[in-house]
C-alpha positions in Angstrom: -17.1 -40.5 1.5 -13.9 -41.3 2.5 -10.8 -39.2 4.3 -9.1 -35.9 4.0 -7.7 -36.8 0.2 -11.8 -36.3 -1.0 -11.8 -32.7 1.0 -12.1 -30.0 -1.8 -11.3 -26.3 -1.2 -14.9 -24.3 -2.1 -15.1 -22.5 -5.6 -13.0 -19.2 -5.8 -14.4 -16.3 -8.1 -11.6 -14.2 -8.7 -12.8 -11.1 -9.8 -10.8 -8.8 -11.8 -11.8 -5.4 -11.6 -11.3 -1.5 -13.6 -11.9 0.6 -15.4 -12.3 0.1 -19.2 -9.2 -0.3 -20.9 -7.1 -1.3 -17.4 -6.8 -5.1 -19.3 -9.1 -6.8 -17.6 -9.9 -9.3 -19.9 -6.6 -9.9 -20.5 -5.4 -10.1 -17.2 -8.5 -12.7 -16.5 -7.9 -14.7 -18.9 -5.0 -14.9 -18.5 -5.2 -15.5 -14.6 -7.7 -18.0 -15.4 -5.4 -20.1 -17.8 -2.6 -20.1 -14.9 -5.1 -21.2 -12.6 -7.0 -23.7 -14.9 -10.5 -22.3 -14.1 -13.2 -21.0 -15.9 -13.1 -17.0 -17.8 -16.0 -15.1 -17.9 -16.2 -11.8 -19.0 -18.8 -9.2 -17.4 -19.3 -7.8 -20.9 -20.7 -11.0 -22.4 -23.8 -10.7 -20.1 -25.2 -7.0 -21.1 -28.2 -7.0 -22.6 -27.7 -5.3 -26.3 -29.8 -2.3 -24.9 -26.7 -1.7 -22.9 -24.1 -2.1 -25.4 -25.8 0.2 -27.7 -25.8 3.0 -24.8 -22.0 2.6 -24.5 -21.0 1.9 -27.9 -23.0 5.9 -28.5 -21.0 7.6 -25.6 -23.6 7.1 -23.2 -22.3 5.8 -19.8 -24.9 3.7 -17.6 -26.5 4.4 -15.1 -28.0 2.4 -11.7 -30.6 1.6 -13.4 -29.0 0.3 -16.6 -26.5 -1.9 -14.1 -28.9 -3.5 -11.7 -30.1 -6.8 -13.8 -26.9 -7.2 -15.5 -25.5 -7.4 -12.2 -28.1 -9.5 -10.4 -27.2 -11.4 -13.6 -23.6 -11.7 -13.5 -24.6 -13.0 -9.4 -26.5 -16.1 -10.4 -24.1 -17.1 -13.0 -21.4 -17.3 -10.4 -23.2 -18.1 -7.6 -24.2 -21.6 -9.7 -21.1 -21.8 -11.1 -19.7 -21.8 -7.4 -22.4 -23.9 -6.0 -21.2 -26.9 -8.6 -17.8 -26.5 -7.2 -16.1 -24.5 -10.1 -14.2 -21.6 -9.6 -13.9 -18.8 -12.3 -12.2 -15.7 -13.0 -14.5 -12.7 -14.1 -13.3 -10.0 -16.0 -15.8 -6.8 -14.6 -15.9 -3.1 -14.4 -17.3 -3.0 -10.8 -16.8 0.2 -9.9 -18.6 0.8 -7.2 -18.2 -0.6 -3.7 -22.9 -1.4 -4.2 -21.9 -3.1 -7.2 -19.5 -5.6 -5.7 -21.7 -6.3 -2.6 -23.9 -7.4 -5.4 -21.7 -9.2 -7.4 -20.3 -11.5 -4.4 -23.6 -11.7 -2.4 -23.9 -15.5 -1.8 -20.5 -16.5 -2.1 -18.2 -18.2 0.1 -15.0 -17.1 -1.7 -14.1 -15.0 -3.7 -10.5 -12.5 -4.1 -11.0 -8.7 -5.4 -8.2 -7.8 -7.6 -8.0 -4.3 -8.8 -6.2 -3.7 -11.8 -5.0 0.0 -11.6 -3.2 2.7 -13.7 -3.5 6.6 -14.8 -5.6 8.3 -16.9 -3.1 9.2 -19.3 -2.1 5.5 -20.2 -5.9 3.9 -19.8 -6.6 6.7 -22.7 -3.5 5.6 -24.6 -4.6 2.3 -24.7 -8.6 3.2 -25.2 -6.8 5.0 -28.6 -5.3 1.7 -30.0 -8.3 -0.5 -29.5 -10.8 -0.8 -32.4 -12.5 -4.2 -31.6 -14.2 -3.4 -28.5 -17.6 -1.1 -28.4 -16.5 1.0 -25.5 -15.9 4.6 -26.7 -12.6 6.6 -24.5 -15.1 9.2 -24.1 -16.4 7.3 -20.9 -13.0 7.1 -19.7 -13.9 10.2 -17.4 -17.3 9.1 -16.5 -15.9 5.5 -15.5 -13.2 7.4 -13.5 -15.7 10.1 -11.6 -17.5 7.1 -10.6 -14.4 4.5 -9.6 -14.5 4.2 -5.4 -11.3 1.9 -5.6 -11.6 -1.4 -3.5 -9.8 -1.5 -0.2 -9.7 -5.1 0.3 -8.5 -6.1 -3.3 -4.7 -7.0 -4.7 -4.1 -4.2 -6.9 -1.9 -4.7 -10.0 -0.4 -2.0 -11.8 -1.1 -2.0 -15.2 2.1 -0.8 -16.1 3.9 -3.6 -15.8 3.9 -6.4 -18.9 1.5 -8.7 -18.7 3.5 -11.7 -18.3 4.9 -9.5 -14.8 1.5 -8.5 -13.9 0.2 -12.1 -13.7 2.8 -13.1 -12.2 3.1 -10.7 -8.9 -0.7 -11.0 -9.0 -0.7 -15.0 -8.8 2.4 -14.7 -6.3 0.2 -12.2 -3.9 -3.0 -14.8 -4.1 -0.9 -17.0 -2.7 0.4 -15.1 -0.4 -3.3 -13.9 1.1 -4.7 -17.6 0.5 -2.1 -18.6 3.4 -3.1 -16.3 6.1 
């Protein structure tokens, strides 16, 4: 191996957190392009018996969670271990379910994608191509314990701003 110019920073997981309907699948993905990593999103690794709960108004519970969390762990942690950085789109909504989600890695940025009730619902209203009902609105916002060590974005903003500030803040933390 040769100097300095063959040093590569470690793998990043950037994970993009909220509620449902905060965009943060959007806001990934997006991120993710910017960045030219890897998108995941936390949805794509439920098991159907989860989906189905949801889709019928049922939130989850601990239970329901656990292996799609230890789950959404390995993925990333192997992903990270190959030297690949990715940006996950996931609910994690409480401060147990992060500790699981970033057990094992050596870094990894919290961003917290943030708004009101009042416009989550709005947007819950116009989406018709995702299998989370607004009825769990409440339920995901009774059990939200809001990250104190994430860059929040306020999902207010357009999404072309939102990226933007959220990229420029990255930075900003990746240099102290």
């Amino acid at each position: 191996m040769g100097g300095l110019g063959n040093v590569r920073e470690p793998a990043t997981v950037y994970f993009v957190m909220g509620i449902c309907g905060s965009g943060k699948s959007t806001i990934a993905a997006r991120l993710a392009d910017e960045l030219g990593i890897e998108f995941l999103d936390a949805d794509d690794f439920h098991p159907p018996a989860n989906v189905e709960k949801m889709r019928s108004g049922q939130a989850l519970d601990d239970a329901d969670r656990a292996p799609w969390l230890a789950r959404l762990n390995e993925a990333l942690t192997a992903r990270a271990g190959a030297g690949e950085s990715v940006a996950l789109a996931c609910s994690a909504l409480k401060r147990r379910y992060r500790d699981v989600l970033q057990r094992d890695l050596r870094r990894y940025r919290w961003i917290y994608l943030k708004g009101d009730r009042d416009l989550i619902l709005d947007r819950m209203s116009q989406r018709s191509d995702h299998f989370m009902p607004s009825e769990l609105v409440d339920s995901q916002l009774a059990a939200l314990e809001e990250p104190d060590d994430a860059v929040v974005g306020d999902i207010r903003l357009s999404k072309r701003e939102l990226v933007e500030k959220l990229l420029s803040e990255l930075e900003t933390k990746n240099r102290l």
